[in-house]
N, C-alpha and C positions, 0 to 999 in steps of 0.2 A: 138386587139385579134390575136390571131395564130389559123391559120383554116387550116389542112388539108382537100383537097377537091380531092374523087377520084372519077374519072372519064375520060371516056377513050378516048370519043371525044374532040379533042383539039379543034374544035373552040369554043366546051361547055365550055370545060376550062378554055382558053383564056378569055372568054366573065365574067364568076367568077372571075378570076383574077380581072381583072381590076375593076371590079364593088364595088372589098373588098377592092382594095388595095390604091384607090383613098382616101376613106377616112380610110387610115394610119394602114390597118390592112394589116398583115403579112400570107402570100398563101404558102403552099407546096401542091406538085401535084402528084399524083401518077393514074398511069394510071389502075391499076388493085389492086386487092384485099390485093396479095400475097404480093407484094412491100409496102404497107402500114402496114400492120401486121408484118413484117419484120424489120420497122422502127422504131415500136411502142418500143421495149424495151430499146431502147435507147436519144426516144423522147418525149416531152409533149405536147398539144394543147387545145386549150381552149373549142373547138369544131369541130366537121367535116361534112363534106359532101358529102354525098352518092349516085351516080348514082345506082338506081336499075337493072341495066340491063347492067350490066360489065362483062368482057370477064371470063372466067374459075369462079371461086366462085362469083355468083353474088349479089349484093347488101345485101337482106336480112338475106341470109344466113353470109356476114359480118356484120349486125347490130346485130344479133344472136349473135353473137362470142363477139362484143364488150360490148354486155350489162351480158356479164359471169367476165368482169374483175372486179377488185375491185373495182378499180376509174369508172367506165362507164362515157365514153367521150357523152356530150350532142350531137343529132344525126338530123340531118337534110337531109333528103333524097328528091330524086329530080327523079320526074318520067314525062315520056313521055304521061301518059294516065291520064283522071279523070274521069276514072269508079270508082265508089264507091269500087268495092271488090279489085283495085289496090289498092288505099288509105288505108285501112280495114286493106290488108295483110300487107301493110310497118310496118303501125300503132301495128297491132299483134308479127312483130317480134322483136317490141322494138324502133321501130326510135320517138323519141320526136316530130316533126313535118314532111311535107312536105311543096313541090311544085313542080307547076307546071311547066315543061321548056315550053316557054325560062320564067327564071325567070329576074324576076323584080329588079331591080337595089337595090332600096329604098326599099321593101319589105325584102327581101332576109337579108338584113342588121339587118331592123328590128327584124327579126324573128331569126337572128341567137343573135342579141344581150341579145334577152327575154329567150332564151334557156340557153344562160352563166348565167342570173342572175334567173333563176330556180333554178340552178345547186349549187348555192349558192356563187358564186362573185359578189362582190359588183361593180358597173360602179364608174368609175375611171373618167370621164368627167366632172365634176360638177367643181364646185369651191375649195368644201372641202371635205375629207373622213379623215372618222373617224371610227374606232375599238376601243374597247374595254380603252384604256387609251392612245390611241393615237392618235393623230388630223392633217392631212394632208393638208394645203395650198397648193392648184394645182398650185396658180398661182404666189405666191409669193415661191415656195419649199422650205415651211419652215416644221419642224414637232417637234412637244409638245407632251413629255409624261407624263403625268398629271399635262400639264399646267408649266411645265419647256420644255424651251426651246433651242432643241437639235442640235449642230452645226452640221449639213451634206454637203456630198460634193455634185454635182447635181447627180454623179453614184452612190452615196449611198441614197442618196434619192427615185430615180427609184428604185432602189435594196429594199431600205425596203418595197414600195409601192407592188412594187411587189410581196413580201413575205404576206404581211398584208394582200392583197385580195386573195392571192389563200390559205388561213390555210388549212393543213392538206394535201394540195396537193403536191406530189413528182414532182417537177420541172426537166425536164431534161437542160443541161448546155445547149444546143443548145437554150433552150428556153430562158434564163439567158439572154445568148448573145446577141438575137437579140432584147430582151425587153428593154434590157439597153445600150449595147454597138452599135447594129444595124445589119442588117444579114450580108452586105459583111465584118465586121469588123474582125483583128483574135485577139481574146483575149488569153494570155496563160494560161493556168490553175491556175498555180499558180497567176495570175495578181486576177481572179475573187475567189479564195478562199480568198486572202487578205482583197477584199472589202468586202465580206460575213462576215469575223472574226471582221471587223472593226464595221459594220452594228449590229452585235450581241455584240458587246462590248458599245457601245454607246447607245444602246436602250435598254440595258441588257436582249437578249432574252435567258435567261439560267434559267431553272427549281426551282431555289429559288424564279424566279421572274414571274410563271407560265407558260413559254414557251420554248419552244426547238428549235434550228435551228442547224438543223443536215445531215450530208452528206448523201445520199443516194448510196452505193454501185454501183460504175460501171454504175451511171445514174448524180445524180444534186444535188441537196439537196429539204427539205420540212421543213416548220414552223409551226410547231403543238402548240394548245394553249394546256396546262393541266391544268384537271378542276377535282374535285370533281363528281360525279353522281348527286348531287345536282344542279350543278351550272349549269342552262341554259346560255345560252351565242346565243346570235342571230347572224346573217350572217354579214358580211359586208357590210353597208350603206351608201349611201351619204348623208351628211350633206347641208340643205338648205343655 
């Protein structure tokens, strides 16, 4: 996962960091409200974390803000008190869950994981994920689109995985980079639209074949499926 976590005490921080990043999830940090809102139109996250009680715009009034945007990032906030009417108010301005500091290593985890697959992504840790007509071997990275099977490279592989579980969500390229390529890596733009074009050419994600993977302006790209009004279509799930 990619989790931004703002909060403005750094041993709070520190002690987050390391508690997400141990198992293999990806931390940005922002110490106040303004620097995270700031960041947002040029970045994506899978979910965030909220100190209630941060310098200038505090906590709630940012859970406010973030549940007026389109996408509303899953919101886990993190308060120093468990009076009921603390809890009450996080919970009323919009935050999906709490905790209590200091949080819990394994908790924390837990609760952030159950928040991304509310929000409607599918967990990517199993053996196999499967979408719609397409079947993910995690462990051997292989993937079949209806049962034909599709030569990928290992970064096209990550790249469609990646596209498959977030549908409909605008990806910023930083997010790209570090799900596929790694964060200190530099990839050049053009390196990562190649693999993008290549990934949509092999798995045909183009509009005759119900799907879109398309650039998003001055941000990443997002993979929309299109469906009929008719056509239900469920979230992304792991296959036993």
């Amino acid at each position: 996962m990619r989790i931004a976590i703002i909060e403005d005490d750094k041993a709070v921080a520190s002690q987050l960091v390391h508690s997400l990043s141990v198992e293999g999830d990806t931390c940005h940090l922002f110490s106040e409200a303004a620097s995270f809102l700031a960041a947002l139109p040029r970045e994506s996250f899978d979910a965030c974390i909220v100190d209630l009680m941060l310098p200038g715009m505090d906590g709630k009034a940012l859970v406010r803000l973030l549940r007026e945007r389109k996408n509303p990032l899953p919101v886990l906030v993190l308060t120093s008190q468990d009076a009921e009417t603390e809890v009450i108010s996080a919970l009323d301005a919009g935050a999906d869950d709490f905790l209590v500091k200091p949080a819990r290593a394994g908790e924390l985890r837990a609760r952030l994981k159950a928040l991304v697959r509310r929000a409607g992504l599918g967990d990517v840790h199993g053996t196999v994920f499967e979408y719609d007509r397409f079947r993910f071997d995690l462990q051997r990275q292989t993937v079949q689109d209806s049962g034909r099977l599709v030569e990928l490279t290992q970064k096209e592989f990550q790249l469609a995985l990646l596209f498959l579980n977030n549908i409909g969500k605008p990806l910023s390229r930083g997010h790209i980079r570090e799900a596929v390529w790694g964060r200190d890596s530099e990839v050049p733009s053009r390196t990562m639209d190649t693999h993008v074009s290549r990934v949509r050419s092999k798995l045909t994600l183009r509009p005759e074949s119900g799907y879109l993977l398309a650039p998003v302006y001055s941000y990443g790209y997002r993979l929309e499926r299109l469906r009929s009004e008719d056509d239900e279509q469920p979230a992304p799930a792991p296959a036993a």
